[in-house]
Structure formats: C-alpha cells, structure tokens
C-alpha positions in Angstrom: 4.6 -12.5 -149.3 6.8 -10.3 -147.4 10.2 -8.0 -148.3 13.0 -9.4 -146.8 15.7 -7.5 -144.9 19.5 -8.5 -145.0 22.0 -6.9 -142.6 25.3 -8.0 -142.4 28.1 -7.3 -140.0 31.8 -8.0 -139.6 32.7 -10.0 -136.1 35.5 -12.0 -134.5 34.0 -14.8 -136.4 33.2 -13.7 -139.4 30.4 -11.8 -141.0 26.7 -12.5 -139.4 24.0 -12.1 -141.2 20.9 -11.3 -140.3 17.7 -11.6 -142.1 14.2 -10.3 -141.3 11.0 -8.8 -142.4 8.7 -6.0 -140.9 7.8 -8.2 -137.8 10.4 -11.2 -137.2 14.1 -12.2 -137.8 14.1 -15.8 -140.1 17.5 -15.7 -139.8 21.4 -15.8 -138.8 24.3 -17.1 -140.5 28.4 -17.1 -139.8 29.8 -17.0 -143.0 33.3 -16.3 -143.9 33.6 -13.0 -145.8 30.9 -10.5 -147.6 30.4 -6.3 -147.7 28.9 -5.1 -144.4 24.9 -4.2 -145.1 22.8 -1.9 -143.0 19.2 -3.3 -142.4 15.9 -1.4 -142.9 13.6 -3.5 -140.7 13.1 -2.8 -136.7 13.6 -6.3 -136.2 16.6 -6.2 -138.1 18.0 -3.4 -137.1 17.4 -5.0 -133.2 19.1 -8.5 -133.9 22.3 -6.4 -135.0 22.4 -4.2 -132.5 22.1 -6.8 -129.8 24.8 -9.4 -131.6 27.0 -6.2 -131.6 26.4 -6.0 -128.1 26.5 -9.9 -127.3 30.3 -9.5 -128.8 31.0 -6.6 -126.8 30.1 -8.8 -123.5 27.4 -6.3 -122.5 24.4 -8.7 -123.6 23.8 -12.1 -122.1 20.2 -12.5 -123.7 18.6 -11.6 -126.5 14.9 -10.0 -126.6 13.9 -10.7 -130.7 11.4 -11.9 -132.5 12.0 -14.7 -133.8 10.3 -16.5 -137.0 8.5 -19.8 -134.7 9.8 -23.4 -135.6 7.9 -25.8 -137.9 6.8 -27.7 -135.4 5.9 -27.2 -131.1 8.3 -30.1 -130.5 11.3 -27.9 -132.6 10.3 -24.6 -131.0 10.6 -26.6 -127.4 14.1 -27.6 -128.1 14.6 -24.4 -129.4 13.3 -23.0 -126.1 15.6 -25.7 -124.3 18.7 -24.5 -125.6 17.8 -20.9 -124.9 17.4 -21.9 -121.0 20.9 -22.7 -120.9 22.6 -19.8 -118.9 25.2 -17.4 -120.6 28.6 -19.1 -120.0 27.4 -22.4 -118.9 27.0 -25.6 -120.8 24.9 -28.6 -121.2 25.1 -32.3 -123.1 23.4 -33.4 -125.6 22.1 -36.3 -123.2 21.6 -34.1 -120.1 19.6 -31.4 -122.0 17.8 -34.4 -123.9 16.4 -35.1 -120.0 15.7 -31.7 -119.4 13.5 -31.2 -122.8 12.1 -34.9 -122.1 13.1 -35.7 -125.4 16.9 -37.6 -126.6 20.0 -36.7 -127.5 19.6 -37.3 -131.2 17.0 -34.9 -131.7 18.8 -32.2 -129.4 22.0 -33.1 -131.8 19.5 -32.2 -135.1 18.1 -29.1 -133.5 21.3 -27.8 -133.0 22.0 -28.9 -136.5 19.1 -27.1 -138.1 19.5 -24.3 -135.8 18.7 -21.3 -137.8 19.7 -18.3 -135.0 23.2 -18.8 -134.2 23.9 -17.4 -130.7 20.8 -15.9 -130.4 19.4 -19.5 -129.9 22.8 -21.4 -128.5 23.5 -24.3 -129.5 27.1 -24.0 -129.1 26.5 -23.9 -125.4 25.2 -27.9 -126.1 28.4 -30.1 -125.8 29.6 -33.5 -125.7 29.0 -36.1 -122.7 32.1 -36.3 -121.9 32.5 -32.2 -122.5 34.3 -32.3 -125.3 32.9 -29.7 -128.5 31.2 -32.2 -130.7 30.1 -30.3 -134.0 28.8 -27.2 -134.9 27.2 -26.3 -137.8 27.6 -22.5 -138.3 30.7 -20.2 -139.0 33.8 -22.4 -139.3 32.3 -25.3 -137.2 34.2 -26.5 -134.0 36.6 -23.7 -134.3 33.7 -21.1 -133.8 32.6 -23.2 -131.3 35.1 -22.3 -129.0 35.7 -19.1 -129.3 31.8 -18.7 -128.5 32.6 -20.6 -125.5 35.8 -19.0 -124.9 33.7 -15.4 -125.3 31.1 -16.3 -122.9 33.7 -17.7 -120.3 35.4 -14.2 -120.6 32.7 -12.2 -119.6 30.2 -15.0 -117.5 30.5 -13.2 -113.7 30.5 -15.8 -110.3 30.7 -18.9 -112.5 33.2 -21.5 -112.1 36.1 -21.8 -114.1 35.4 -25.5 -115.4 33.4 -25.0 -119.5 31.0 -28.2 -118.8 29.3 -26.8 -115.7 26.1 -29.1 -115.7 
C-alpha cells in the first residue's frame, strides 16, 4: 500500500488535479471548482509543474511517470494517442488504423482515459472533424479550448484543426 499525493491547481478549465505516489502519477482530473493543494511527491510535484507549463504554451510533451494501463492492448492505445503531435488531430477511425485496432475501442480509451492532456485524447476527433465527446472537465466545451490552446501556440502547422 502506498500514500497518495493530491495536488490541485486552478486553470483556464478549471481545477486539475493530480494524483500520485512516491514513484508514479495515477491520476488527472478537470473538475469544476476545489481549494488549490500543493503536492509532496516528485512525481507530483513534476506533473504540475509541467501542466502549468503546457497552459503557458511552453510545453508540447510531457516527460512523467505514469501508473501503466491494465492491460498492453490499453497502454498501446494509450501510447497511440500520445503519438499524435501537439496541435494536430486524428479520428477515431484513422488512429484505429494507426494502432491496428478500431474505432470503438480508440472511442473507450479515450473514455477511460485517466491523464487528461498529458495522454490526449482530445486531440482524437470525429471522422468528419467534428469534436465528438469528451469525457473530462466540462466535456466538448473543454474540448475546444484544448484544441483552441494547442492551435494558438502549434508553430509551421496549418491552419485547418483536422490535419490528418
């Protein structure tokens, strides 16, 4: 059994929080409202400095350690949605191909996704390049400003959000 860590911190969407032990983060959430917390942990302590400087557009990848998936097929979707550059975007079908496996489970990994940006899902959208859902913060609307964000600070990429 291990002591967990909780850090929270206020951001345009809404408090993160992070949550760790001595050797790996476990978890994010977007939630809403809640006091600002200062972790304890190194890995903690890592995750929030480098959300703070995801949001500050001076961080397009994050270097944590992360608590594995269940499974090797869940940590190679995971993976999957980590390959997907900083301000670019994939479907649900096209990165199905790219992870050899389909849509529905890239849709349920997203779903169950338990690092918000870190692992980013919300840069999976719809075929036809709309949203789709989103299952942290305040859902679609978080979404897009994630997007929007990225888009903001993404250098030599094309103007068009649905890129591949």
């Amino acid at each position: 059994m291990y002591a967990r860590d909780i850090a929270r911190i206020a951001t345009p969407v809404g408090i993160i929080t992070v949550e760790g032990d001595t050797d790996t983060v476990h978890g994010v959430r977007i939630t809403a409202s809640g006091e600002t917390i200062e972790g304890t942990t190194e890995p903690v302590i890592h995750a929030v400095a480098q959300l703070q400087e995801w949001f500050a557009g001076e961080r397009t990848l994050f270097d944590l350690p992360l608590a594995p998936a269940a499974t090797p097929r869940g940590q190679a979707l995971r993976d999957a949605m980590v390959a997907i550059g900083y301000g670019e975007t994939l479907s649900y079908g096209a990165l199905a191909d790219l992870a050899a496996s389909s849509a529905r489970a890239i849709g349920q990994a997203c779903a169950r996704n338990p690092f918000p940006i870190i692992v980013p899902c919300h840069r999976v959208l719809n075929t036809d390049g709309r949203l789709g859902a989103y299952s942290a913060g305040q859902g679609s609307i978080t979404k897009r400003w994630l997007l929007d964000h990225e888009q903001r600070f993404a250098t030599g990429r094309a103007g068009d959000l649905f890129s591949r």
